[in-house]
KOLFIMAR-717315 format. One record per atom (N, C-alpha, C, O): atom name; residue in one letter; x negated, y negated, z; chain. Coordinates in nm, 3 decimals, decimal comma. Example, Ala and Ser with C-alpha at 12.3 -4.5 7.8 and 13.67 -1.06 7.14 Angstrom:
BEGIN
atome|residu|x|y|z|chaine
N|a|-1,319|0,569|0,780|A;
CA|a|-1,230|0,450|0,780|A;
C|a|-1,320|0,330|0,780|A;
O|a|-1,424|0,332|0,846|A;
N|s|-1,285|0,225|0,708|A;
CA|s|-1,367|0,106|0,714|A;
C|s|-1,290|-0,003|0,787|A;
O|s|-1,341|-0,114|0,804|A;
// end
This chain:
BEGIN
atome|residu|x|y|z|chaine
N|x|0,221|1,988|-0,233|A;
CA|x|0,113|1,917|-0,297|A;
C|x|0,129|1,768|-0,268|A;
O|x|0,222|1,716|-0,331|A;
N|x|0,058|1,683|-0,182|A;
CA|x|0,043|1,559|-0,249|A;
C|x|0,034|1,491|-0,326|A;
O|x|-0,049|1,565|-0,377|A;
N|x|0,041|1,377|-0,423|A;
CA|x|0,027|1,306|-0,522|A;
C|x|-0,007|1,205|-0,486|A;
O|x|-0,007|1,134|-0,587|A;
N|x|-0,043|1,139|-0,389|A;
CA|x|-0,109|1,027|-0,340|A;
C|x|-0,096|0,959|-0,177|A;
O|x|0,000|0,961|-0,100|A;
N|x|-0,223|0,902|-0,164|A;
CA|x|-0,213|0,876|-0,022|A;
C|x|-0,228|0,706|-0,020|A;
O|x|-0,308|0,660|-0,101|A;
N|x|-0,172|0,632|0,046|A;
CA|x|-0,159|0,467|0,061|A;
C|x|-0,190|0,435|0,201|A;
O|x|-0,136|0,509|0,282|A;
N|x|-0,251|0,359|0,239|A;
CA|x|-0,348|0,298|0,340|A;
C|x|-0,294|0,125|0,308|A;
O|x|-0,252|0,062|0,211|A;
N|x|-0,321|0,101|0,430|A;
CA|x|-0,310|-0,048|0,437|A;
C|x|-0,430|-0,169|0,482|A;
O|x|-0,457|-0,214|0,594|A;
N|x|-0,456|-0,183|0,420|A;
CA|x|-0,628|-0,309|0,493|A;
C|x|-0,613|-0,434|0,511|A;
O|x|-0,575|-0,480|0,403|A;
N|x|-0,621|-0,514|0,587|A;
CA|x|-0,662|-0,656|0,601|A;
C|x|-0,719|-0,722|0,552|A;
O|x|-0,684|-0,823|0,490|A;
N|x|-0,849|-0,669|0,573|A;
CA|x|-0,983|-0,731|0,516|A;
C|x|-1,023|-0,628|0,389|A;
O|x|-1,108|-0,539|0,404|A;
N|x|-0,951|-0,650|0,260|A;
CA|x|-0,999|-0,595|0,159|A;
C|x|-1,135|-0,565|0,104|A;
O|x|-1,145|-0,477|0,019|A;
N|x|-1,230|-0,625|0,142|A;
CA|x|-1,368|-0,630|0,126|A;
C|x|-1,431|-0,538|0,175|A;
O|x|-1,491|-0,447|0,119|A;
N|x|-1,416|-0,564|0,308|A;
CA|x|-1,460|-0,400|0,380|A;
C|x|-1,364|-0,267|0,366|A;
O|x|-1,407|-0,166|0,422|A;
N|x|-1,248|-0,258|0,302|A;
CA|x|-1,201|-0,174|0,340|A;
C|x|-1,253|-0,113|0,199|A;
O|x|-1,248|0,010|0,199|A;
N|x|-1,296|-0,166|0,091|A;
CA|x|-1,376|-0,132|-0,020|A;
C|x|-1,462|-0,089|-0,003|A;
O|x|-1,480|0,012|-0,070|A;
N|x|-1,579|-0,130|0,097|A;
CA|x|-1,748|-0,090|0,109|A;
C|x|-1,704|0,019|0,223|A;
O|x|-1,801|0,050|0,292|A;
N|x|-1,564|0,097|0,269|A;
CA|x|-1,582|0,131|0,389|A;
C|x|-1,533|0,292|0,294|A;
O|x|-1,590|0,401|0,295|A;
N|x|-1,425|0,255|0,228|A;
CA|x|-1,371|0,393|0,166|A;
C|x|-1,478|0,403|0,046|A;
O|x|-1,545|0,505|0,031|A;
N|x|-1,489|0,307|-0,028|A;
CA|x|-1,590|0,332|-0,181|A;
C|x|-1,714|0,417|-0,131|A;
O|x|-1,763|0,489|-0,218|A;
N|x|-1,783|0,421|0,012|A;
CA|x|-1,878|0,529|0,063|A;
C|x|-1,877|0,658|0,021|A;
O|x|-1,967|0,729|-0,024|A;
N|x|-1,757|0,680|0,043|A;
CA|x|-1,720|0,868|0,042|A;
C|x|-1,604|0,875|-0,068|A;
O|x|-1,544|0,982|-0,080|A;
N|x|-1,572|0,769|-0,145|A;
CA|x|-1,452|0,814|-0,220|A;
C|x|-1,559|0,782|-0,374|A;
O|x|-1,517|0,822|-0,483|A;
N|x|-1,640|0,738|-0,369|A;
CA|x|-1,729|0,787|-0,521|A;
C|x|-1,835|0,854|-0,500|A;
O|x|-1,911|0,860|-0,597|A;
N|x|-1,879|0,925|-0,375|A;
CA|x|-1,900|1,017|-0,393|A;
C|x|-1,858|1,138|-0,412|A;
O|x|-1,919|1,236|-0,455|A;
N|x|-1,718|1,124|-0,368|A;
CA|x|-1,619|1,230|-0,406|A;
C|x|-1,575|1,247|-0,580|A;
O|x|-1,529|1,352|-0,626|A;
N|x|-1,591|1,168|-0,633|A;
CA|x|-1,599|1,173|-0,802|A;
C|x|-1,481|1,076|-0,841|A;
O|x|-1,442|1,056|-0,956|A;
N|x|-1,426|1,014|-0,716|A;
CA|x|-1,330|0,896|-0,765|A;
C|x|-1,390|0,781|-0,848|A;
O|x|-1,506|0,742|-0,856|A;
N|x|-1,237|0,722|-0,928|A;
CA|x|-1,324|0,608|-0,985|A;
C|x|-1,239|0,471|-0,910|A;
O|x|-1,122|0,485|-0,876|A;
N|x|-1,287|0,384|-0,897|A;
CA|x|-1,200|0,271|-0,824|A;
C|x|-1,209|0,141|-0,916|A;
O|x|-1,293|0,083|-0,985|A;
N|x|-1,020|0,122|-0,864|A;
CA|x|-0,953|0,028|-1,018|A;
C|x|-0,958|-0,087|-0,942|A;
O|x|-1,019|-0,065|-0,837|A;
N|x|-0,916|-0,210|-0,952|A;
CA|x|-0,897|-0,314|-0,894|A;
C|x|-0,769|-0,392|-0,959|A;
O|x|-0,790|-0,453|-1,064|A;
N|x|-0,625|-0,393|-0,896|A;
CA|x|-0,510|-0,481|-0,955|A;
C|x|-0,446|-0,556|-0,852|A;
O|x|-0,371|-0,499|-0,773|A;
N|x|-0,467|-0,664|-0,847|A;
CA|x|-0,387|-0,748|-0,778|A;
C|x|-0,451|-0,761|-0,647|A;
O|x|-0,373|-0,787|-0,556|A;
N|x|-0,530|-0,752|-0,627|A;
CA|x|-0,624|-0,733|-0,479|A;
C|x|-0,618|-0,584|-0,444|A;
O|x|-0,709|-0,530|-0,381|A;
N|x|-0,504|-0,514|-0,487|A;
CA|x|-0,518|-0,401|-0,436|A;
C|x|-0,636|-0,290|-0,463|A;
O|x|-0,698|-0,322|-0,565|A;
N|x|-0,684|-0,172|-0,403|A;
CA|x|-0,758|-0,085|-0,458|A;
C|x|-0,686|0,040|-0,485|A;
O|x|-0,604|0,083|-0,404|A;
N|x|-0,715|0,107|-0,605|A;
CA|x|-0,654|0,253|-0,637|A;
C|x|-0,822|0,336|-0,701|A;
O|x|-0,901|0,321|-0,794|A;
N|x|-0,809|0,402|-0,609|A;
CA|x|-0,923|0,515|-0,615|A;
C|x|-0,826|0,634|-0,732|A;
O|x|-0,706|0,647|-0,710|A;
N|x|-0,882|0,703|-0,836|A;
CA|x|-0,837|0,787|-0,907|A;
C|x|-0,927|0,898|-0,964|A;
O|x|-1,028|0,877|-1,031|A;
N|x|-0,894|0,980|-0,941|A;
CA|x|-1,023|1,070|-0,989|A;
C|x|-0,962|1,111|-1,126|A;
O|x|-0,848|1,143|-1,161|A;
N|x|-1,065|1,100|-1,180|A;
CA|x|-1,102|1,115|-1,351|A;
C|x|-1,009|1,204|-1,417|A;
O|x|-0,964|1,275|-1,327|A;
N|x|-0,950|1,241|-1,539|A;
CA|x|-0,866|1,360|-1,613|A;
C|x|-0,937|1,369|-1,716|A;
O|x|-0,975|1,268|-1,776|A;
N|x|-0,967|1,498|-1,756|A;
CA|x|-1,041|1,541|-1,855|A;
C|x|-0,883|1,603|-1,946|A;
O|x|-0,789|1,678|-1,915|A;
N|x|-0,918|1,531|-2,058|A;
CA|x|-0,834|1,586|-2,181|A;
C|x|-0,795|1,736|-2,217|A;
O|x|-0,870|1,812|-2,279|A;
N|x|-0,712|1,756|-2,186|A;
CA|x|-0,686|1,913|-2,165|A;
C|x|-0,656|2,001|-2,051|A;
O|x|-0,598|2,109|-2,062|A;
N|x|-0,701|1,947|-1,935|A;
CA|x|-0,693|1,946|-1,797|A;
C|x|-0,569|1,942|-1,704|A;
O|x|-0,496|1,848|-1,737|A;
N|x|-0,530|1,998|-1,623|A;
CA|x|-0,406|1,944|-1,546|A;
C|x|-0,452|1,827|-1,476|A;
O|x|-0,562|1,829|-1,421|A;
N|x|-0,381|1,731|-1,471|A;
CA|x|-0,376|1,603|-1,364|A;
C|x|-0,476|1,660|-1,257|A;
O|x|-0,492|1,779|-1,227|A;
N|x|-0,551|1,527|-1,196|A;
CA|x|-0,603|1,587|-1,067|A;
C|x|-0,564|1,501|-0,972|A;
O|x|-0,568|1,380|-0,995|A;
N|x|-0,520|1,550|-0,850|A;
CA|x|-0,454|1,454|-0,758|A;
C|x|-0,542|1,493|-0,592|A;
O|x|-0,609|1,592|-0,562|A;
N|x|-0,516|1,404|-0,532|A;
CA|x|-0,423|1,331|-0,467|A;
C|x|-0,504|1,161|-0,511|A;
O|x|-0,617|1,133|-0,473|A;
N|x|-0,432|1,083|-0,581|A;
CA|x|-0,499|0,942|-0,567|A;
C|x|-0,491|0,857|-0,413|A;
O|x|-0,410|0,876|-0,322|A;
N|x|-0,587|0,775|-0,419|A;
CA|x|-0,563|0,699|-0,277|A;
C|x|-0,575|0,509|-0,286|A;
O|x|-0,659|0,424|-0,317|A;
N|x|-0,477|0,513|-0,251|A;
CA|x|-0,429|0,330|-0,273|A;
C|x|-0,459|0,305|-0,159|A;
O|x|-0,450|0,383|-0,064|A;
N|x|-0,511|0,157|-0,156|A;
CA|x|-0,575|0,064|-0,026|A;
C|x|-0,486|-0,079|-0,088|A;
O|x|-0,519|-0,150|-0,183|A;
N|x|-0,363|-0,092|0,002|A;
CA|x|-0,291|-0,224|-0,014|A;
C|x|-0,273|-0,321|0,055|A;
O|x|-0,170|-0,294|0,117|A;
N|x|-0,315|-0,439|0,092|A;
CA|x|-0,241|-0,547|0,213|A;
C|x|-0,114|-0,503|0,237|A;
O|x|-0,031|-0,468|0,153|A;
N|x|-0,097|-0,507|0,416|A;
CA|x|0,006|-0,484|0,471|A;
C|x|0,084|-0,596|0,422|A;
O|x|0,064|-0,712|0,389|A;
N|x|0,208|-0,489|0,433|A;
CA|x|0,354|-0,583|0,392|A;
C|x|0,378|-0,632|0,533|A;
O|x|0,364|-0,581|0,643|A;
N|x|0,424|-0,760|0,487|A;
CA|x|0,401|-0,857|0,591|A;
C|x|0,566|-0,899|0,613|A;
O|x|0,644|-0,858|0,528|A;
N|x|0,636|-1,009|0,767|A;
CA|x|0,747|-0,992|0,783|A;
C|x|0,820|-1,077|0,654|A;
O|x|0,921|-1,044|0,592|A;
N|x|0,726|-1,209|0,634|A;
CA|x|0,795|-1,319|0,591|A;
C|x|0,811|-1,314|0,449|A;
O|x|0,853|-1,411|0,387|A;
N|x|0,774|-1,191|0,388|A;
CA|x|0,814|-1,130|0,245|A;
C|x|0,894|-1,048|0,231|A;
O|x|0,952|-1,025|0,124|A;
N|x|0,914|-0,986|0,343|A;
CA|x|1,039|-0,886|0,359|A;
C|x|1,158|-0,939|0,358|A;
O|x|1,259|-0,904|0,297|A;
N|x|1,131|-1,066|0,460|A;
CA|x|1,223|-1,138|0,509|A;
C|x|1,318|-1,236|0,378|A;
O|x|1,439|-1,259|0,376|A;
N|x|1,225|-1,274|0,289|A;
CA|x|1,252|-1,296|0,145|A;
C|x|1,304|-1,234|0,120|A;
O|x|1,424|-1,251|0,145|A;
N|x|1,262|-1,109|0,052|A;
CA|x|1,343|-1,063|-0,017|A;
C|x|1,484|-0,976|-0,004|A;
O|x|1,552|-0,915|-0,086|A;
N|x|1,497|-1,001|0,152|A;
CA|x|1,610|-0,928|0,208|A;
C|x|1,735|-1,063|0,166|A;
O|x|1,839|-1,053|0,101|A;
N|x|1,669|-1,195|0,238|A;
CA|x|1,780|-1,290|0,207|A;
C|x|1,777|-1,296|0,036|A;
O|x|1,886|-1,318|-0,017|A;
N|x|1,680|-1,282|-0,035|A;
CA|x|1,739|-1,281|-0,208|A;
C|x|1,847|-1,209|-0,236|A;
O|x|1,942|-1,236|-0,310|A;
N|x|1,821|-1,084|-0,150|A;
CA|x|1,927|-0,990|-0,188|A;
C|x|2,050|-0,942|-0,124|A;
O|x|2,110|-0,837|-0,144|A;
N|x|2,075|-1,037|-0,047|A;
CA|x|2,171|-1,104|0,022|A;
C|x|2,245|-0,966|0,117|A;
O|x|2,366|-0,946|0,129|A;
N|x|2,149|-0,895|0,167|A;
CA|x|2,176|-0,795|0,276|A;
C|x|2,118|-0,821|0,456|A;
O|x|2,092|-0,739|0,544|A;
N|x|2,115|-0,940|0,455|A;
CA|x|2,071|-1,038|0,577|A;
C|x|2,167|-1,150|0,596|A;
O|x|2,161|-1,259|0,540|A;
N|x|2,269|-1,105|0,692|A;
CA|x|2,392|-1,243|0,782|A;
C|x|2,386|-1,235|0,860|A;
O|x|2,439|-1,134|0,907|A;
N|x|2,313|-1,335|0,960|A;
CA|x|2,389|-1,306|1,074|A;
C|x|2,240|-1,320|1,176|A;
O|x|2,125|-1,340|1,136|A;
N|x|2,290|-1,301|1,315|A;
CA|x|2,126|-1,278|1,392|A;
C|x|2,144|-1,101|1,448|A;
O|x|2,050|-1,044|1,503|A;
N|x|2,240|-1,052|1,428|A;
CA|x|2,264|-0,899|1,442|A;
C|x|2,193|-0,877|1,304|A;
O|x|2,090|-0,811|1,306|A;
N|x|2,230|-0,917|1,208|A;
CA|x|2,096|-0,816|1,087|A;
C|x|2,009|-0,878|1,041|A;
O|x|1,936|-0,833|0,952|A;
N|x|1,994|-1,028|1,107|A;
CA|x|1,858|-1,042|1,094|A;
C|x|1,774|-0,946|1,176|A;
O|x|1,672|-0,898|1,126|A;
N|x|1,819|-0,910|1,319|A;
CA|x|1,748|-0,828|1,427|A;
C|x|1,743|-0,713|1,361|A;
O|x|1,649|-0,644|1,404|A;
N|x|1,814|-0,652|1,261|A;
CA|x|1,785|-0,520|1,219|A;
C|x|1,720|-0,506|1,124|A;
O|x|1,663|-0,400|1,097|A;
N|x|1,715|-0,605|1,057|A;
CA|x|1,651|-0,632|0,931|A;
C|x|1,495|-0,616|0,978|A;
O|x|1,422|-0,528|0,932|A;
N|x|1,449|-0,722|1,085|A;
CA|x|1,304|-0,769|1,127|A;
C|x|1,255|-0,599|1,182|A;
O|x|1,145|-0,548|1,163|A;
N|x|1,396|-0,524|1,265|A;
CA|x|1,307|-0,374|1,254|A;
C|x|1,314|-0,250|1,167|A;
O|x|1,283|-0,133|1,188|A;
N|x|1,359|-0,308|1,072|A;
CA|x|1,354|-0,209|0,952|A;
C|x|1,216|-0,271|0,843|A;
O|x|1,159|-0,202|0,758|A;
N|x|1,191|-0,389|0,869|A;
CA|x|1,074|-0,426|0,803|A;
C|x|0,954|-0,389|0,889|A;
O|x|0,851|-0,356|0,831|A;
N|x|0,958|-0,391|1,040|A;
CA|x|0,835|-0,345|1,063|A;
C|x|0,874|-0,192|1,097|A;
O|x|0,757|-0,156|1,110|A;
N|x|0,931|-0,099|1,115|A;
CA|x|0,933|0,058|1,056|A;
C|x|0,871|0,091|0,899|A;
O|x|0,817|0,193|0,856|A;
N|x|0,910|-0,070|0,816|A;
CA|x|0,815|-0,041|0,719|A;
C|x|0,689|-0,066|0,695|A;
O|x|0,652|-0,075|0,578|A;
N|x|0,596|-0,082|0,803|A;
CA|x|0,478|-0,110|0,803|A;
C|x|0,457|-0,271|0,832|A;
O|x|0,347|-0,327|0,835|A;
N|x|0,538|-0,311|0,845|A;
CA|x|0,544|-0,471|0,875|A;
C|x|0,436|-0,536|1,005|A;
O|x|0,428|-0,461|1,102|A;
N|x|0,397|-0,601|1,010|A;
CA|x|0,329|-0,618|1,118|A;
C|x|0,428|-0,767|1,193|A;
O|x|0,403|-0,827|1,298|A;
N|x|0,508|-0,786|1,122|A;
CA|x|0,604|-0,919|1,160|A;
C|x|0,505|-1,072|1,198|A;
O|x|0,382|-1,081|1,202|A;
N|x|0,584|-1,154|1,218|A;
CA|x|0,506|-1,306|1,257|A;
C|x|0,534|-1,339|1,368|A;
O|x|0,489|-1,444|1,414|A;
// end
């Protein structure tokens, strides 16, 4: 079973008028937090959960990764910076 699907957009605006097409007509309802979008379809009281939800987030980007790797002090060096920069874009990173 899935429990949710996450997408990544650029241009949040369209990626709203592009999924909100077919995802309220599908009976989703769409939340808005933090720029992000979370499509959720409705639970009726009594009901099992209904899933799969679908999140639309700005890509994680390098120079936040890159933060928070040196906060957390698992980045020395230019050997893990280099591993670091490809473990951030394996995570969807699009790097700078």
């Amino acid at each position: 079973m899935i429990a949710y699907v996450t997408v990544g957009a650029d241009d949040m605006a369209q990626a709203e008028r592009f999924y909100s097409a077919f995802l309220l007509a599908l009976g989703y309802e769409v939340e808005k937090y933090h720029g992000d979008l979370s499509y959720i379809l409705p639970t009726v009281p009594g009901q099992a959960l209904v899933q799969p939800d679908f999140y639309v987030k700005a890509p994680f980007r390098w120079a936040t990764c890159h933060i928070w790797k040196r906060r957390h002090g698992c980045v020395s060096g230019p050997v893990a910076e280099t591993r670091a920069r490809a473990a951030c874009r394996g995570a969807g990173s699009r790097g700078i």
